[in-house]
C-alpha positions as a Python dict, from the first residue, in 0.01 Angstrom:
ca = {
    (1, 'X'): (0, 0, 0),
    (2, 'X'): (-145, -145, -359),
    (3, 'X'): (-42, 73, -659),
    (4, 'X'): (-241, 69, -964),
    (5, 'X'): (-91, 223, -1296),
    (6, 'X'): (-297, 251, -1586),
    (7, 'X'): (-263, 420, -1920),
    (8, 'X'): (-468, 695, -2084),
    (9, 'X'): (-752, 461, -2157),
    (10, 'X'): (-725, 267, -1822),
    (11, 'X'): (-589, -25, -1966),
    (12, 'X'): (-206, -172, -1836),
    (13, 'X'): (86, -2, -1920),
    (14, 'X'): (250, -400, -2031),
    (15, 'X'): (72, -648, -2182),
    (16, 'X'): (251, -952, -2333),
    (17, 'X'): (190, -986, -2740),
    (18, 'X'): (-63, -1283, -2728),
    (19, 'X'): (-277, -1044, -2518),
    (20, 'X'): (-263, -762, -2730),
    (21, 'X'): (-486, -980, -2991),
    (22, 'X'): (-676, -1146, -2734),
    (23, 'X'): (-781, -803, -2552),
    (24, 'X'): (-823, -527, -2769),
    (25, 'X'): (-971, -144, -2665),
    (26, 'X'): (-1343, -157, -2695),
    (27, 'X'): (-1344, -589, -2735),
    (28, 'X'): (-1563, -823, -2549),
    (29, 'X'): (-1442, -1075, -2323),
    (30, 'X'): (-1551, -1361, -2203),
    (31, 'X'): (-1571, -1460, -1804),
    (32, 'X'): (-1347, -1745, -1878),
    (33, 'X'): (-1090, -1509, -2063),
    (34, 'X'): (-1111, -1279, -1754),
    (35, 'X'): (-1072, -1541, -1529),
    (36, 'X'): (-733, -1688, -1725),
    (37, 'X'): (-628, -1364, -1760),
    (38, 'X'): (-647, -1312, -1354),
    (39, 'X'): (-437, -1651, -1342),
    (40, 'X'): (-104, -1594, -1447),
    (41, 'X'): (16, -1936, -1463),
    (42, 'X'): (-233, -2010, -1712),
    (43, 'X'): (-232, -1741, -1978),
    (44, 'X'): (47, -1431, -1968),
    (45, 'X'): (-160, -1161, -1970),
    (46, 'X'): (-85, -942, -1712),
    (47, 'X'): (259, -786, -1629),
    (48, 'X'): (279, -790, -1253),
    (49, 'X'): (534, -623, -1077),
    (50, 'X'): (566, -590, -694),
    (51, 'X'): (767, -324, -526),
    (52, 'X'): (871, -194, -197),
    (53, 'X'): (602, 14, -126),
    (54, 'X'): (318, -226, -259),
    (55, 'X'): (278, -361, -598),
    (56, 'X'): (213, -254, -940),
    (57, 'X'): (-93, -431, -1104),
    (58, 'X'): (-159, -434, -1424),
    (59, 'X'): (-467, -501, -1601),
    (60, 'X'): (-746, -480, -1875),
    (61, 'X'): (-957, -198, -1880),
    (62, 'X'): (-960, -136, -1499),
    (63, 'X'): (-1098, 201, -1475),
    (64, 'X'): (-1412, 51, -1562),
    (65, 'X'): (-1481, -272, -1455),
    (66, 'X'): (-1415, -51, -1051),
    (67, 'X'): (-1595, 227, -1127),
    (68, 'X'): (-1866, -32, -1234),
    (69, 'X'): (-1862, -274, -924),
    (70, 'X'): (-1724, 7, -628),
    (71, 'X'): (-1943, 331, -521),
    (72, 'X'): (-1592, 504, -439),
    (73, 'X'): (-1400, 430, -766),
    (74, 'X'): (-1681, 539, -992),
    (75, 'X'): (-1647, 899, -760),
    (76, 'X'): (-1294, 850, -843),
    (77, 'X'): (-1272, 838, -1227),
    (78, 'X'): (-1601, 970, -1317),
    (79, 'X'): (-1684, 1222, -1002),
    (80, 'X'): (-1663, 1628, -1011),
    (81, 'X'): (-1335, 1509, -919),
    (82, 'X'): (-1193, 1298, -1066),
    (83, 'X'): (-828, 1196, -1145),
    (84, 'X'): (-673, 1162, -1447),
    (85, 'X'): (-319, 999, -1322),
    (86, 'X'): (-225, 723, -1464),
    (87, 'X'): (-60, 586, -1137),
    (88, 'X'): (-311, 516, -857),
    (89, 'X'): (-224, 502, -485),
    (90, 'X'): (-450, 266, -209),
    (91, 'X'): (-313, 362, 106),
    (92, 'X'): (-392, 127, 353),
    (93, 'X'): (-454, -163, 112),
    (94, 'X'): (-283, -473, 161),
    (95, 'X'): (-163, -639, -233),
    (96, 'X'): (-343, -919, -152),
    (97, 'X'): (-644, -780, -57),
    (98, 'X'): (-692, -594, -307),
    (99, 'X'): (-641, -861, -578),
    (100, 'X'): (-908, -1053, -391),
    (101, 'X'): (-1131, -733, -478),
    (102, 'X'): (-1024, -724, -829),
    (103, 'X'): (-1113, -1074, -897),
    (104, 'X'): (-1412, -1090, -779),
    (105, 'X'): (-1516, -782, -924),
    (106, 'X'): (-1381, -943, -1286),
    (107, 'X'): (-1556, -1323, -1253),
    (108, 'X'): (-1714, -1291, -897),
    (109, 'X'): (-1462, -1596, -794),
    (110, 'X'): (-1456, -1534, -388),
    (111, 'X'): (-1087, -1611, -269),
    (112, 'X'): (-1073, -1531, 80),
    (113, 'X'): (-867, -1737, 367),
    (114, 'X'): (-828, -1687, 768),
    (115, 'X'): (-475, -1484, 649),
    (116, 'X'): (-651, -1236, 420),
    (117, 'X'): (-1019, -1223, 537),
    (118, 'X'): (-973, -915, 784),
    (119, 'X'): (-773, -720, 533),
    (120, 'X'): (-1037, -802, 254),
    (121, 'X'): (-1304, -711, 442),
    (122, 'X'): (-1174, -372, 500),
    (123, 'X'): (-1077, -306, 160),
    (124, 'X'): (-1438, -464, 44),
    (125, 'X'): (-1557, -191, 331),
    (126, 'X'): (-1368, 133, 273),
    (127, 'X'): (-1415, 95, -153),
    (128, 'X'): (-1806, -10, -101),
    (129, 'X'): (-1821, -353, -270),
    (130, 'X'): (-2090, -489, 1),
    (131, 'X'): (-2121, -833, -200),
    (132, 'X'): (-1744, -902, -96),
    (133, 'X'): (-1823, -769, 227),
    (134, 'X'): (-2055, -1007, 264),
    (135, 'X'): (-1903, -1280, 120),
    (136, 'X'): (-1643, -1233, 421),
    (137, 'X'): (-1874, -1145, 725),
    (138, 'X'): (-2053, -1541, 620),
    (139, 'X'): (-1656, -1693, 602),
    (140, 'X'): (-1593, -1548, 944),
    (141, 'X'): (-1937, -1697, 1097),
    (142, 'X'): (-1861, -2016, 991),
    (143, 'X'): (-1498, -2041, 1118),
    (144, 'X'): (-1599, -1915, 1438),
    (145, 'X'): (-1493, -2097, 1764),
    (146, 'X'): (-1439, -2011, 2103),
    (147, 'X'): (-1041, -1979, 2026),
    (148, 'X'): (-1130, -1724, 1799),
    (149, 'X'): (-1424, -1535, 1942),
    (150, 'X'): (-1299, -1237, 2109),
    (151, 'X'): (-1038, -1166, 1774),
    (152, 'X'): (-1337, -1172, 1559),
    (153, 'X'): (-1563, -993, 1812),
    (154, 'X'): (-1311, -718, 1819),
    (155, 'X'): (-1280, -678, 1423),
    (156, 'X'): (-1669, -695, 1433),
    (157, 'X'): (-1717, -386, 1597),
    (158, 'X'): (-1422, -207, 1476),
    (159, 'X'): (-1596, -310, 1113),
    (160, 'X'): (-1958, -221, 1258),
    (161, 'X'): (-2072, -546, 1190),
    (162, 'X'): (-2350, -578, 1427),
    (163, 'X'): (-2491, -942, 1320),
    (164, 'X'): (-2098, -1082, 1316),
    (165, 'X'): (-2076, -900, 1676),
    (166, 'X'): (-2423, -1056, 1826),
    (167, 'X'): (-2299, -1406, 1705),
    (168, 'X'): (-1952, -1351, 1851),
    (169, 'X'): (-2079, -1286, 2186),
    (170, 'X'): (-2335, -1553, 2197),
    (171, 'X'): (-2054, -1797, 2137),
    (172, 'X'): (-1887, -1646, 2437),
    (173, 'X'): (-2181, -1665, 2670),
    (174, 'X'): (-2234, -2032, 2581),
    (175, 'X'): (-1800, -2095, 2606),
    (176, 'X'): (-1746, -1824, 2827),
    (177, 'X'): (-1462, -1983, 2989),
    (178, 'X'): (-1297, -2140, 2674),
    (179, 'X'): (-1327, -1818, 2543),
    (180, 'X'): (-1095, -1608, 2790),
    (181, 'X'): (-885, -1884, 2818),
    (182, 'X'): (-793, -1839, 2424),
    (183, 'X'): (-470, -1621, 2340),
    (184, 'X'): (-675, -1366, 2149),
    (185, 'X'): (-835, -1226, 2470),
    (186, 'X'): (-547, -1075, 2688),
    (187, 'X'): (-553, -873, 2327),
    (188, 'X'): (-854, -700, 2318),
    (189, 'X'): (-917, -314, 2386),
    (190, 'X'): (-1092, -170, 2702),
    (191, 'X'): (-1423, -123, 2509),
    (192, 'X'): (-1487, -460, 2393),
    (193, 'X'): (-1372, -594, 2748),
    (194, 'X'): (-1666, -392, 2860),
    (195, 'X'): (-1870, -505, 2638),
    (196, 'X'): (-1841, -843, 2761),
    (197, 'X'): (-1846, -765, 3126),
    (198, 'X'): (-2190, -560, 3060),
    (199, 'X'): (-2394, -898, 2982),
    (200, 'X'): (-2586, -1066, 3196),
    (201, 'X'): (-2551, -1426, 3026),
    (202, 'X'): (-2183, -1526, 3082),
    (203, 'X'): (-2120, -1923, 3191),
    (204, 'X'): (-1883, -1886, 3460),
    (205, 'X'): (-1845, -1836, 3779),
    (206, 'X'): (-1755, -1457, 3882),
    (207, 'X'): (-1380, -1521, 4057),
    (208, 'X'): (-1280, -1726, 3735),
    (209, 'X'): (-1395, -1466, 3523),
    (210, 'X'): (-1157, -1215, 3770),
    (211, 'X'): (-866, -1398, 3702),
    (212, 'X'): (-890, -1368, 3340),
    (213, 'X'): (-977, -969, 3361),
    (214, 'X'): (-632, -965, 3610),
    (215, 'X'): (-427, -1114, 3306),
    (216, 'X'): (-631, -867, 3004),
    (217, 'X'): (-479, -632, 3279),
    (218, 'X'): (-121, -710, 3316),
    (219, 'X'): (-113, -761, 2907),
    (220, 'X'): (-267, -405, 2911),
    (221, 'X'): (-18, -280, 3164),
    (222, 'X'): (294, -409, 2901),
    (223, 'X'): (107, -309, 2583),
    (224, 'X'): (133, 90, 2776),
    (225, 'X'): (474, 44, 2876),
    (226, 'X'): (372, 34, 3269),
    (227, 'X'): (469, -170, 3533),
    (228, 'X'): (305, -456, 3583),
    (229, 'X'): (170, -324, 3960),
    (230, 'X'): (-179, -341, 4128),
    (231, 'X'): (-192, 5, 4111),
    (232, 'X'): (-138, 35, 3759),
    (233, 'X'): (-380, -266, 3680),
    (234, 'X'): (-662, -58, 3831),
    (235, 'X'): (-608, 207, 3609),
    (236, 'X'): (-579, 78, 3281),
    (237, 'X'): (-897, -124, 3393),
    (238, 'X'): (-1109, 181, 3447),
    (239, 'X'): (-1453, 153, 3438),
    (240, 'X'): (-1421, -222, 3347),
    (241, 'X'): (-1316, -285, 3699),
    (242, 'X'): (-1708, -196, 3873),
    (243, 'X'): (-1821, -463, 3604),
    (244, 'X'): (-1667, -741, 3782),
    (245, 'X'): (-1970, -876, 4007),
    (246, 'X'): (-1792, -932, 4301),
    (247, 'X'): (-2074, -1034, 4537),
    (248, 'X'): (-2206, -1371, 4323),
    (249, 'X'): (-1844, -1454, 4513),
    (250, 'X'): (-1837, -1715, 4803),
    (251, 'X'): (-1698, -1497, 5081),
    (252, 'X'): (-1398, -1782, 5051),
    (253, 'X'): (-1343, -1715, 4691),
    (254, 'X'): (-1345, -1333, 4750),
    (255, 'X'): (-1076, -1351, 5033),
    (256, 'X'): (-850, -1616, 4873),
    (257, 'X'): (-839, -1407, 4525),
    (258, 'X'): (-970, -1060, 4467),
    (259, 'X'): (-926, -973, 4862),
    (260, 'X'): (-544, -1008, 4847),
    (261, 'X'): (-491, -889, 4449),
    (262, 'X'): (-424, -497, 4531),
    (263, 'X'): (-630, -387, 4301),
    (264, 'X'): (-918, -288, 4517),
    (265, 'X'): (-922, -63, 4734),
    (266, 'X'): (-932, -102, 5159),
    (267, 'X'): (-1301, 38, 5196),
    (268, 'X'): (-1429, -168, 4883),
    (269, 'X'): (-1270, -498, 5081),
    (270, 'X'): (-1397, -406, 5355),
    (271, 'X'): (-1738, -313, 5231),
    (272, 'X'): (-1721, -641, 5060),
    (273, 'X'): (-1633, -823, 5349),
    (274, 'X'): (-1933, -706, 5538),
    (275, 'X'): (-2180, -779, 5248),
    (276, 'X'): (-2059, -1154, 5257),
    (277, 'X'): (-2115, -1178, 5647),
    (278, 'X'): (-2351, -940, 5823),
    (279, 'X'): (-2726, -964, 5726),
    (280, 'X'): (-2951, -747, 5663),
    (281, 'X'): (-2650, -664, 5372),
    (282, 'X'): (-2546, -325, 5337),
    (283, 'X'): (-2529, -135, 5019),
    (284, 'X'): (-2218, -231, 4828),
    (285, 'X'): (-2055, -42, 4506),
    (286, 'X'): (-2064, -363, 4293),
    (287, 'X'): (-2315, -526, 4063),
    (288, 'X'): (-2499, -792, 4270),
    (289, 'X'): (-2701, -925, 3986),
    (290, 'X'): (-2697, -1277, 3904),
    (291, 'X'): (-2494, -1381, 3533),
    (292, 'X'): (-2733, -1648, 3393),
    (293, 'X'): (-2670, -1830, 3077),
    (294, 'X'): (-2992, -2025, 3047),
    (295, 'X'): (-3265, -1911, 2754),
    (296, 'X'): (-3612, -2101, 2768),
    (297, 'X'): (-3888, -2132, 3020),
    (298, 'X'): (-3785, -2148, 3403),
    (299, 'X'): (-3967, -2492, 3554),
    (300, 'X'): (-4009, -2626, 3893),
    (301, 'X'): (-4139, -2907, 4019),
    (302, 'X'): (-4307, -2976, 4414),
    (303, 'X'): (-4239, -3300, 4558),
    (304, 'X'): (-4545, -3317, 4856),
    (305, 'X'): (-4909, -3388, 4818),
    (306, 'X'): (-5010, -3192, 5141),
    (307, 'X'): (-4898, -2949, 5336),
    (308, 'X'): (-4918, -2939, 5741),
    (309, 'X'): (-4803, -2682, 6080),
    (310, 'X'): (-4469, -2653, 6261),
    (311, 'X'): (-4199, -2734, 6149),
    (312, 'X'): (-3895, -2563, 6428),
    (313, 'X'): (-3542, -2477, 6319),
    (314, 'X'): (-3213, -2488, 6570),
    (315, 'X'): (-2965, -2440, 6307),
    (316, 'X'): (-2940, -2807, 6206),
    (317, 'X'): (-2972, -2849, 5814),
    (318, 'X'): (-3274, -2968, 5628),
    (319, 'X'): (-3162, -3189, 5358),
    (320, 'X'): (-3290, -3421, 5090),
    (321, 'X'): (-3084, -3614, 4820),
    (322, 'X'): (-3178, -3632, 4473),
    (323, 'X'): (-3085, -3705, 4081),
    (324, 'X'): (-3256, -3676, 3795),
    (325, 'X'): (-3244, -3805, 3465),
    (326, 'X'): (-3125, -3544, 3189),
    (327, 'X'): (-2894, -3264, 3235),
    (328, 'X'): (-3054, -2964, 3399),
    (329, 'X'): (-2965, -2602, 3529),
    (330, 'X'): (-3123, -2567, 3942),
    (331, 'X'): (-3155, -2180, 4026),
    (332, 'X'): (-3344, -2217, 4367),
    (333, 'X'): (-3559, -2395, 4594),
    (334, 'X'): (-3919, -2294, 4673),
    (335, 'X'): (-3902, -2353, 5104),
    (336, 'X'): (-4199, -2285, 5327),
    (337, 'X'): (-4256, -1976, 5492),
    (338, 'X'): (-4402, -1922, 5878),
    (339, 'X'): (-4730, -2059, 6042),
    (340, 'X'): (-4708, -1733, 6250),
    (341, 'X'): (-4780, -1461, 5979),
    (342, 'X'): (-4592, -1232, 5794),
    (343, 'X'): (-4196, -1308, 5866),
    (344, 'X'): (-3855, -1245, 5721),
    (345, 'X'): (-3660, -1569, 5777),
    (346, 'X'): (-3239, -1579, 5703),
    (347, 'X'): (-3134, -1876, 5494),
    (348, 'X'): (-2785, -2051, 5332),
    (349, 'X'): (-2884, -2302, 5039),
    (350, 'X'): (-2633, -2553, 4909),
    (351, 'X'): (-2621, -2794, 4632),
    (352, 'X'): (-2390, -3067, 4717),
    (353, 'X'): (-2236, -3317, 4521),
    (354, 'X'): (-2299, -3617, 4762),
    (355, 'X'): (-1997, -3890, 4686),
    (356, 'X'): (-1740, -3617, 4697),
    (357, 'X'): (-1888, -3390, 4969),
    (358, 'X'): (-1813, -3084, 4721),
    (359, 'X'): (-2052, -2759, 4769),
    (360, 'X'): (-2114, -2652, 4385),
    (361, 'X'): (-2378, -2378, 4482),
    (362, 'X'): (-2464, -2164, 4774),
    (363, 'X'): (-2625, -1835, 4891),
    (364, 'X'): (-2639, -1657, 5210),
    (365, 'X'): (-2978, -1495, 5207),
    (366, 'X'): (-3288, -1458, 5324),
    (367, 'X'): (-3721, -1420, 5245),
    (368, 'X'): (-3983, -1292, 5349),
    (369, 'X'): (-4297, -1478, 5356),
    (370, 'X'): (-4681, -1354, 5440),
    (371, 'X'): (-4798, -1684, 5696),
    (372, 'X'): (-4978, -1853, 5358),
    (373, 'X'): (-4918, -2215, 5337),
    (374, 'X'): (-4738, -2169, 5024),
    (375, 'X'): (-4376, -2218, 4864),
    (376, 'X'): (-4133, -1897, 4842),
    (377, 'X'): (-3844, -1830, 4638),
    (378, 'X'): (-3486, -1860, 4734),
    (379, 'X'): (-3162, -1828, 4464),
    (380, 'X'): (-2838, -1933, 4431),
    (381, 'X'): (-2589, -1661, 4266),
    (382, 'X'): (-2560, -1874, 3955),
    (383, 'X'): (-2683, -2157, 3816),
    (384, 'X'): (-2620, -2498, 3918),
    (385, 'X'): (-2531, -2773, 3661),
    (386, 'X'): (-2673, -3143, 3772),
    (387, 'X'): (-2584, -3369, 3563),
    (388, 'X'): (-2821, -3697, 3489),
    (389, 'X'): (-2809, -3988, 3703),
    (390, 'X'): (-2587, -3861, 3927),
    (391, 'X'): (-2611, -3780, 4344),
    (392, 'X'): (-2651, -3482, 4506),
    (393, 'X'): (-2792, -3314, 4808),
    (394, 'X'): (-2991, -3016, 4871),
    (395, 'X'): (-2936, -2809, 5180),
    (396, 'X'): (-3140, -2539, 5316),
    (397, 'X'): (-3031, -2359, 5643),
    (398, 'X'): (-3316, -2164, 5834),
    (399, 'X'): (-3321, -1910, 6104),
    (400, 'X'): (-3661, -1850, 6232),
    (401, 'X'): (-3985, -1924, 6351),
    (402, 'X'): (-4164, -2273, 6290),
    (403, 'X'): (-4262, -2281, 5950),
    (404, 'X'): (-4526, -2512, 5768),
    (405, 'X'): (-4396, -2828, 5612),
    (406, 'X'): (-4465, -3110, 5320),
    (407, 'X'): (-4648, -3437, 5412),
    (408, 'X'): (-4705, -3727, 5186),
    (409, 'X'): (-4410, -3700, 4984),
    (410, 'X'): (-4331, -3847, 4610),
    (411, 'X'): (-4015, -4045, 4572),
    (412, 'X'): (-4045, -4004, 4183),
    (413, 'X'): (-4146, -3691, 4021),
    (414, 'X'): (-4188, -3641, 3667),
    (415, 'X'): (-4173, -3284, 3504),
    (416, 'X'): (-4345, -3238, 3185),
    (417, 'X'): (-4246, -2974, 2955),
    (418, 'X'): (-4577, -2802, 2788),
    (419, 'X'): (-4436, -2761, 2479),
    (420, 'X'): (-4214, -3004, 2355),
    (421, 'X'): (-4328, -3278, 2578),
    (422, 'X'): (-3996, -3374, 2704),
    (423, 'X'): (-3965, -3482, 3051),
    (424, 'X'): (-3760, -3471, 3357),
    (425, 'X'): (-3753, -3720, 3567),
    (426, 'X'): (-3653, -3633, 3968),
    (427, 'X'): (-3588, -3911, 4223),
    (428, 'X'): (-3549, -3819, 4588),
    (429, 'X'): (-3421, -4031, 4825),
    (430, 'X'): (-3327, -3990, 5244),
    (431, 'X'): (-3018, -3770, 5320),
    (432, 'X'): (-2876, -3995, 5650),
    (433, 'X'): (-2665, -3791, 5896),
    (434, 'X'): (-2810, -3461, 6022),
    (435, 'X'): (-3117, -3391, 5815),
    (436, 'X'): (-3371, -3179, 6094),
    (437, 'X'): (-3617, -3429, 5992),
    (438, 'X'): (-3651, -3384, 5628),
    (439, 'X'): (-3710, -3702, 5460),
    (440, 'X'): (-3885, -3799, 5161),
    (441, 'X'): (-4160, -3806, 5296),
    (442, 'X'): (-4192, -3496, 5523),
    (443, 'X'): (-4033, -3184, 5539),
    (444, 'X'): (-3900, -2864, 5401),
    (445, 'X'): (-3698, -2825, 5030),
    (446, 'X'): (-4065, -2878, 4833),
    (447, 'X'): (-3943, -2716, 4559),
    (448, 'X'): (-3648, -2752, 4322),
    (449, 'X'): (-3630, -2440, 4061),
    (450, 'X'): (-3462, -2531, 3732),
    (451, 'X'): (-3389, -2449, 3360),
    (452, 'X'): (-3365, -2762, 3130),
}
């Protein structure tokens, strides 16, 4: 708590003799006078006096220069009611916060640091100095980092700082998993964990971002004095817990982590279970849409000339290899439908990296196509990142009827963006091993779907 004690004419109660003829009732000062006079190691001024219960400042002609620069201080000493004590009490207030407010109110000198910028905010906030205010919301956008993110999203919305907020958690969709891996988020309350679980644009893959909600959990379990059980993790997770998008799982993923946790319950496992293995799906209680952190236009480029009839399917994979030359984001492929009219068709895509055999993307599905000759959509659960000049294979699994298929295929092809004129460069070369026929030259996989 800051204490301020003033006399009958609001200056201090103690000024040294050199001040007395340097600040006189009713005299003008100068900004550098005010400014030596807020440094006392320059000039001896001031009296200052700290004490238990805060500190005692001491100062020229207080009353007005806050009633002049703060809303709530001029209600104070000039309001219907105002007081006329001598000896002012800011609850709440830390001493050095409130000095920060004093000086910049006397020479508009900003002196803020990662220690005191919270507590000066607050004070610039409850006494209505917005310039301060905004002097700190700008030092907290600069210093923020993904270390820091969640902290300074929770003071943002406990400060209803909406633009500090928005920044805060567009930093943690673009270092989504840097972010939860910082101390600060295991600290967090249940609303703001929400908050994060609500969005749509988080970069990382659903059973990492599990783990981390487990561990907010177990933090929240000790914070309420309860033991650390999966019983109790459910319920201080609440509503946060139907936010966790447990089908963008691989059914392995789902088994090996949230399957044995404890925290759901049998029927939801089960019911998960079945989602991940019987098609068509049933209805499950969790959010099955895809998280995707890419902004811009969605692209795709189609690697045959000419399209031809029959193509048959016995569960052997169609596959293709292919790099490209920049980093880019594939969401789908575009595969062909049946010669036979309108069909649904059941389908697993991969991505795999080729030299270490490792799937990095995959959806059980299916589509439904109308017996046109053209390309329909199928999407992975999140994004896949393909890095440049680098191997990998795309796998498409089909059940169902023959289907038409690509002739006169393109071993190089060059996506152009409209706008900025960049351009991504795809090479395609033959998968060996078990490919049901797909080659670069003929054969299913047209299309590859992608964000740059």
């Amino acid at each position: 708590m800051a204490t301020l004690q003033l006399d009958t004419c609001g200056w201090p109660v103690q000024i040294w003799a050199q001040a007395k003829g340097l600040f006189n009732c009713g005299a003008r000062t100068s900004a550098l006078q005010v400014q030596q006079a807020l440094n006392p190691s320059s000039v001896s001024p001031v009296s200052w006096h700290w004490q238990a219960a805060g500190f005692l400042f001491l100062f020229l002609n207080v009353r007005f220069v806050l009633a002049v620069g703060s809303a709530v201080f001029d209600a104070m000493f000039n309001g219907g009611m105002a007081t006329t004590s001598t000896e002012i009490e800011l609850p709440d207030v830390e001493p050095a916060a409130f000095l920060a407010l004093l000086k910049f109110l006397y020479s508009d000198e900003v002196q803020i640091g990662p220690e005191t910028v919270m507590t000066t905010l607050y004070t610039a906030k409850k006494y209505a100095v917005p310039a301060l205010e905004a002097h700190c919301v700008e030092f907290l956008k600069k210093n923020l980092r993904a270390d820091n993110a969640f902290m300074l999203l929770t003071q943002a919305r406990l400060f209803d700082e909406p633009q500090l907020a928005s920044l805060c958690l567009e930093n943690i969709d673009k270092n989504t998993s840097d972010a939860i891996n910082a101390e600060g988020f295991t600290d967090i309350d249940l609303d703001t964990l929400v908050a994060v679980l609500e969005r749509d644009t988080l970069g990382i893959r659903e059973v990492r971002l599990f783990n981390a909600v487990v561990r907010w959990s177990e933090a929240e379990c000790q914070r309420q004095q309860l033991q650390v059980i999966p019983e109790n993790k459910r319920k201080v997770l609440g509503k946060a817990l139907s936010l966790i998008r447990f089908p963008l799982m691989t059914i392995e993923e789902f088994a090996a982590g949230p399957a044995q946790s404890g925290i759901l319950t049998d029927r939801e496992v089960v019911s998960l279970f079945l989602h991940f293995t019987v098609n068509p799906k049933p209805r499950v209680e969790f959010i099955d849409r895809p998280r995707c952190c890419l902004r811009g236009k969605e692209c795709s480029i189609n690697r045959f000339q000419q399209v031809e009839s029959r193509w048959g399917y016995s569960g052997t994979s169609d596959r293709i290899r292919f790099s490209v030359n920049k980093r880019i984001f594939v969401v789908g492929f575009g595969l062909y439908g049946s010669i036979h009219g309108p069909t649904d068709y059941q389908v697993n895509i991969q991505i795999i990296h080729t030299d270490s055999n490792t799937v990095l993307g995959q959806n059980d599905t299916g589509f439904s196509c109308d017996g046109s000759s053209s390309t329909f959509r199928v999407m992975f659960k999140e994004p896949v990142e393909i890095l440049p000049n680098v191997s990998y294979t795309a796998c498409a699994t089909l059940k169902g009827p023959d289907s038409h298929y690509g002739t006169k295929g393109l071993r190089k092809v060059i996506h152009e963006s409209p706008t900025t004129g960049a351009k991504t460069c795809f090479t395609f070369c033959y998968a060996a091993g078990n490919n049901n026929g797909t080659s670069v030259e003929d054969g299913q996989i047209p299309e590859i779907i992608f964000y740059t």
